[in-house]
BAMAR-483789 format. One record per atom (N, C-alpha, C): atom name; x, y, z; residue number from 1. Coordinates in Angstrom, 1 decimal, padded with zeros to 4 digits, always signed. Each point is the difference from the previous one (the first is absolute). Layout:
N
+------+--------+--------+--------+-----+
| atom |      x |      y |      z |   n |
+------+--------+--------+--------+-----+
|   CA |      X |      Y |      Z | NUM |
...
+------+--------+--------+--------+-----+
% end
This chain:
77
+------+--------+--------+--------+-----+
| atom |      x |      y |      z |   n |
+------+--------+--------+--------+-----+
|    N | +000.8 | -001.2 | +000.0 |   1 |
|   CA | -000.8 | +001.2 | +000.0 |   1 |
|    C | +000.9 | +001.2 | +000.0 |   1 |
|    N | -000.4 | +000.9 | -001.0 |   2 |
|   CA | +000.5 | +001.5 | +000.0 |   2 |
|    C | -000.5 | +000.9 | -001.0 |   2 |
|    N | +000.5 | +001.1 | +000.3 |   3 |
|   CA | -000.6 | +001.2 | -000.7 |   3 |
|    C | -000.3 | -000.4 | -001.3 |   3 |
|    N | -001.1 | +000.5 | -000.9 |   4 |
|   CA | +000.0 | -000.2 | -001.2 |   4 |
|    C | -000.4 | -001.5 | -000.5 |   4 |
|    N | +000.0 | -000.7 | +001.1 |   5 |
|   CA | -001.1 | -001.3 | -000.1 |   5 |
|    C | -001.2 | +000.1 | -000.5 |   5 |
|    N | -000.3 | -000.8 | -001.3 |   6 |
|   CA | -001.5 | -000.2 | -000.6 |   6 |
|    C | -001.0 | -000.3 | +001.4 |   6 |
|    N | +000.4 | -001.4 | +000.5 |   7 |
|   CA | -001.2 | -000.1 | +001.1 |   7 |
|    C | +000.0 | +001.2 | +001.0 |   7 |
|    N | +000.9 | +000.5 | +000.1 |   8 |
|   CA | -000.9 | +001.3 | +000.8 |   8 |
|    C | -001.2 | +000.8 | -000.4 |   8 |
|    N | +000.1 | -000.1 | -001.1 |   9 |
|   CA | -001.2 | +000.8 | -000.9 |   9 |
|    C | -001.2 | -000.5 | +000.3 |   9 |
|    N | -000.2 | -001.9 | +000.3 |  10 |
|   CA | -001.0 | -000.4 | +000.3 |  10 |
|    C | -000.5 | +000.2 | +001.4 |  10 |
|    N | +000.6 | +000.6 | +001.3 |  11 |
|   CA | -000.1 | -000.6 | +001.0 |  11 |
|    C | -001.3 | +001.0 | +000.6 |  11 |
|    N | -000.9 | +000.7 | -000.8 |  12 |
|   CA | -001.1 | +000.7 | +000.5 |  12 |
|    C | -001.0 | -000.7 | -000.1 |  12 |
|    N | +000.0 | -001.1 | -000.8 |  13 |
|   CA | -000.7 | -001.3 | -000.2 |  13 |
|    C | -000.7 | -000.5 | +000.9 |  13 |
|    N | +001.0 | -000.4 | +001.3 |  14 |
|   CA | +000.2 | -000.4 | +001.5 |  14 |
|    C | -001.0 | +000.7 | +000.6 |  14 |
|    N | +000.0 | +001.8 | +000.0 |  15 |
|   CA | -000.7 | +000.4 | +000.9 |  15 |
|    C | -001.2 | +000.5 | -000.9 |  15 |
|    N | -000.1 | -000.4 | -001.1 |  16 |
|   CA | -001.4 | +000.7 | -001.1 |  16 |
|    C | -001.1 | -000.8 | +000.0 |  16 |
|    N | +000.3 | -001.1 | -000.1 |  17 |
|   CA | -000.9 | -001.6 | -001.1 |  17 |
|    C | +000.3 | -000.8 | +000.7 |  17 |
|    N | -001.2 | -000.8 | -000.3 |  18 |
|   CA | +000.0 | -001.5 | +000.8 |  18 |
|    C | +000.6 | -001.1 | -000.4 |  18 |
|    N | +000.1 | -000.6 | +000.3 |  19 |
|   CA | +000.3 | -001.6 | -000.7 |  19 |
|    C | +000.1 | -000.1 | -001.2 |  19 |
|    N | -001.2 | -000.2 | -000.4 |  20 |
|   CA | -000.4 | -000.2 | -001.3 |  20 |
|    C | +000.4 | +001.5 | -000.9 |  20 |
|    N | -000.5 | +000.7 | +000.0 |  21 |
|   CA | +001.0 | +000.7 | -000.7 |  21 |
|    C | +001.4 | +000.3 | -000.4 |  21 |
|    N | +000.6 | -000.9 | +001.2 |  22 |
|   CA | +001.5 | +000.2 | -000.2 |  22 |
|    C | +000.1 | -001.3 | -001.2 |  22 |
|    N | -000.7 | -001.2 | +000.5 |  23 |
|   CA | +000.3 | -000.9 | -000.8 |  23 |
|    C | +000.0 | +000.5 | -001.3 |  23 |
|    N | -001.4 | +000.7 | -000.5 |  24 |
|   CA | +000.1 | +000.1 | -001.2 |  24 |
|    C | +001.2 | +001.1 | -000.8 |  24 |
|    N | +000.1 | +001.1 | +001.3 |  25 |
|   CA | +001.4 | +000.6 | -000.6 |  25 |
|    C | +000.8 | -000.7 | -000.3 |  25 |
|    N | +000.6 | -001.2 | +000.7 |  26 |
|   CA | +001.3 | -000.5 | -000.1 |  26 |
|    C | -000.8 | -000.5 | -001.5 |  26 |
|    N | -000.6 | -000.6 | -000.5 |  27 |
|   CA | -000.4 | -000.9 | -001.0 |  27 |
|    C | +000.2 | +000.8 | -001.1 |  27 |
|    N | -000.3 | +001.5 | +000.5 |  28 |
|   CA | +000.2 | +000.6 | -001.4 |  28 |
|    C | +001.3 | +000.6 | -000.6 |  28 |
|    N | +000.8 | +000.8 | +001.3 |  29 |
|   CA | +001.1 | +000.5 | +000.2 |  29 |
|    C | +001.1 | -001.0 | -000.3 |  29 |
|    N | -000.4 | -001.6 | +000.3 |  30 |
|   CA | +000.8 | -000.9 | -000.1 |  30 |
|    C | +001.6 | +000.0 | -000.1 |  30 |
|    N | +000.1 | +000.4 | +001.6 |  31 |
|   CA | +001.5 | +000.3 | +000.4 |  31 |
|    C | +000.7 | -001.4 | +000.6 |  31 |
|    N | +001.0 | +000.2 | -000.2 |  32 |
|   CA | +000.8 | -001.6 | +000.3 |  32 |
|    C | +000.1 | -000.2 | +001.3 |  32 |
|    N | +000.1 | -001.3 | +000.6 |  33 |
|   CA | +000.0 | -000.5 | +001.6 |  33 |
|    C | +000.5 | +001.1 | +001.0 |  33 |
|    N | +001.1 | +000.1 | -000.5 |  34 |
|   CA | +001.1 | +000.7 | +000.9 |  34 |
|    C | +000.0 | +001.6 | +000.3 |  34 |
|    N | -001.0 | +000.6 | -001.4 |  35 |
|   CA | -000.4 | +001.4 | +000.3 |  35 |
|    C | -001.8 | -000.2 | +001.0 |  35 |
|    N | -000.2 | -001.0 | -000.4 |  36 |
|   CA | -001.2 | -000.3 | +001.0 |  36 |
|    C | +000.3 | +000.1 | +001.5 |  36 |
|    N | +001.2 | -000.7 | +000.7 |  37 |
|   CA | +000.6 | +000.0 | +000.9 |  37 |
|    C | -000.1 | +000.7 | +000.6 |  37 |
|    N | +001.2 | +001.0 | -000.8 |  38 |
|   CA | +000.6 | +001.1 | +000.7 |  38 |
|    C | -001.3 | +001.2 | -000.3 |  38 |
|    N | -001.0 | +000.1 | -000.7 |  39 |
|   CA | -001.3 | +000.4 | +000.2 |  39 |
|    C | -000.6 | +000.6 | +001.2 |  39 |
|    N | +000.2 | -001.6 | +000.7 |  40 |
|   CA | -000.9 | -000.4 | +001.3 |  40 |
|    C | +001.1 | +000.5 | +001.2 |  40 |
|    N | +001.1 | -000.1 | -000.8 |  41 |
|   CA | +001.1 | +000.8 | +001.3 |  41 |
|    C | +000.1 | +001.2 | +000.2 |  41 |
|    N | -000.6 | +001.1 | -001.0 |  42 |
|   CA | -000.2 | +000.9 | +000.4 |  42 |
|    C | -001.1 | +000.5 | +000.5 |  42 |
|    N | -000.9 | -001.0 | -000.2 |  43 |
|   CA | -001.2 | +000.9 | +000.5 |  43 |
|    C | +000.0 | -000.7 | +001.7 |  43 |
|    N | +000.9 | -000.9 | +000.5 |  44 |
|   CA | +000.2 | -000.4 | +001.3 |  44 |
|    C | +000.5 | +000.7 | +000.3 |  44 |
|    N | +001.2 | +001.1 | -000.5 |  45 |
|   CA | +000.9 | +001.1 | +000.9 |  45 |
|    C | -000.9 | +000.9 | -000.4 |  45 |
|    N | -000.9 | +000.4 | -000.1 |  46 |
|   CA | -001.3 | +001.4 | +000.0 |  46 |
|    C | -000.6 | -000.8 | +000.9 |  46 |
|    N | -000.5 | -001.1 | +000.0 |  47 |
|   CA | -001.3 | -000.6 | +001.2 |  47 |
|    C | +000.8 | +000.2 | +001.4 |  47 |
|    N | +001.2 | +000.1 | +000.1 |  48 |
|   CA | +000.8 | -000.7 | +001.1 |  48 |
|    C | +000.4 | +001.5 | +000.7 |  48 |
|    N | +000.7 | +000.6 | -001.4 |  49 |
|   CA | +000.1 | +001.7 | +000.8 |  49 |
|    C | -001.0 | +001.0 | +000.2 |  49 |
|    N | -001.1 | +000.1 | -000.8 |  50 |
|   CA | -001.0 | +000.6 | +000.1 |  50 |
|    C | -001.0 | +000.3 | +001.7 |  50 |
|    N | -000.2 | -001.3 | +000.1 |  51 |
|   CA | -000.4 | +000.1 | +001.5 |  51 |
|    C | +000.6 | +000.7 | +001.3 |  51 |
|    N | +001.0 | +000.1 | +000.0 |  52 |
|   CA | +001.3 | +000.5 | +000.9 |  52 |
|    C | -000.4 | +001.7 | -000.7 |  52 |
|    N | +000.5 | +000.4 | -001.1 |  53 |
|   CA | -000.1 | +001.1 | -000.3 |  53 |
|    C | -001.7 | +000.9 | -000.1 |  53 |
|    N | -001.0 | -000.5 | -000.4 |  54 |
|   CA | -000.7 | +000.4 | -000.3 |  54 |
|    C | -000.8 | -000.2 | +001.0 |  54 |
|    N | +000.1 | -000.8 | +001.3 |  55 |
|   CA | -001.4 | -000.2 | +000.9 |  55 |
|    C | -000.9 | +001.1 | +000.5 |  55 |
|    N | +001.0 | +001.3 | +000.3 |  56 |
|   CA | -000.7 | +001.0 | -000.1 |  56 |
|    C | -000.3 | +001.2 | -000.4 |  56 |
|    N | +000.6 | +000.1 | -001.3 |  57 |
|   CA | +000.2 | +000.6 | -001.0 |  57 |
|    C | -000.9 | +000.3 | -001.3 |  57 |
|    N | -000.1 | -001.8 | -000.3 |  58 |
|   CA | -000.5 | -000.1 | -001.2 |  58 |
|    C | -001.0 | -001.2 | +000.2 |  58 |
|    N | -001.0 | +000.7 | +000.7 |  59 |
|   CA | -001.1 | -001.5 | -000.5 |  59 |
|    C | -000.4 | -000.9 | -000.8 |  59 |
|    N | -000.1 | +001.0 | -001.0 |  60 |
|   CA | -000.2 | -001.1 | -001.3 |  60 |
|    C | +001.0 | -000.6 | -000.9 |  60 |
|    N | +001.2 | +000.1 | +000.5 |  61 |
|   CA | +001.5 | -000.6 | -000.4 |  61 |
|    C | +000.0 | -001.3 | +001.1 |  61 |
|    N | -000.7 | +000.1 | +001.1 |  62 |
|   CA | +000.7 | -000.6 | +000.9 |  62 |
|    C | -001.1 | -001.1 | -000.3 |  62 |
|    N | -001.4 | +000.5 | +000.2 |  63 |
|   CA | -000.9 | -001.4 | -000.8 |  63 |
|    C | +000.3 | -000.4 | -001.4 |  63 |
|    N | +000.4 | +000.1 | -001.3 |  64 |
|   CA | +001.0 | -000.2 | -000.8 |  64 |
|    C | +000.4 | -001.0 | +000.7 |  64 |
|    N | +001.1 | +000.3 | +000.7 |  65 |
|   CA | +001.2 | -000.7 | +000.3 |  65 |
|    C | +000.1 | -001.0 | +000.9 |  65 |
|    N | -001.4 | -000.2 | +000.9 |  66 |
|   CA | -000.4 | -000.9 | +000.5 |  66 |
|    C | -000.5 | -001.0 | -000.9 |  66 |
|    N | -001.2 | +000.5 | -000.8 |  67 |
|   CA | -000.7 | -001.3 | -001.1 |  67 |
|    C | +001.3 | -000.5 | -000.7 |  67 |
|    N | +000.9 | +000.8 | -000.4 |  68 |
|   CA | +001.1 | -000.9 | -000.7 |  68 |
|    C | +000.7 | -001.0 | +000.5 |  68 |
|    N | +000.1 | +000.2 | +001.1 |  69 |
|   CA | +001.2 | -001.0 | +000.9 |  69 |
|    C | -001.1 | -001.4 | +000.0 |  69 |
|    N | -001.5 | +000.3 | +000.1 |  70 |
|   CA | -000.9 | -000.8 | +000.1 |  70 |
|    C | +000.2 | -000.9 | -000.9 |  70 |
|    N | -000.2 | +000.8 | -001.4 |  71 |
|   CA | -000.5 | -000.6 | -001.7 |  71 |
|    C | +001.5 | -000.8 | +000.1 |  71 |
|    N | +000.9 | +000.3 | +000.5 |  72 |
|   CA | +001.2 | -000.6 | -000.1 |  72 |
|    C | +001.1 | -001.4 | +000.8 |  72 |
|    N | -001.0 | +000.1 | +000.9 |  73 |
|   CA | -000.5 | -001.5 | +001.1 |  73 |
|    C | -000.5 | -000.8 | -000.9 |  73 |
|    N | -001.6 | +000.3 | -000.3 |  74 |
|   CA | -000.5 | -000.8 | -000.7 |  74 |
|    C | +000.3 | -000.6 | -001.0 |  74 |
|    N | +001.1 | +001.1 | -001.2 |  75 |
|   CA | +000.6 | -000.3 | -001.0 |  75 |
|    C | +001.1 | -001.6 | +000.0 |  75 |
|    N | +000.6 | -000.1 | +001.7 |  76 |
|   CA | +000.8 | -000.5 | +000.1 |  76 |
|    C | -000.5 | -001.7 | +000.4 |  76 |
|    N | -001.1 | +000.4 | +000.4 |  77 |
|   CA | -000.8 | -001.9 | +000.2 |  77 |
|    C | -000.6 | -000.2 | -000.7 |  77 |
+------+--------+--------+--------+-----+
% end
């Protein structure tokens, strides 16, 4: 992961759309395993730092950044 990474472009995905919408993004976007990955790795360092920074700040970043860490659990089982 670093600056100028494609999958960072995707990682509003996480806190925008559900499930199923992402599937179908990925389906259409049809990005390789490993930008899928590192995708999901960034939208874990937004889920992860977000809450720390934004609890009382930015409420609607912080719920954002709660449903993501969520969508991103579930992603994993």
């Amino acid at each position: 992961m670093s600056a100028c990474d494609p999958a960072a472009d995707l990682t509003p995905a996480w806190h925008i759309v559900d499930r199923d919408s992402r599937r179908v993004g990925r389906e259409d976007l049809t990005p390789d395993d490993p930008t899928w990955t590192r995708f999901k790795g960034w939208a874990l360092e937004r889920a992860i730092g977000a809450p720390h920074y934004d609890e009382n700040s930015n409420q609607g970043m912080f719920a954002a950044a709660r449903r993501a860490f969520h969508e991103l659990i579930k992603d994993v089982k």
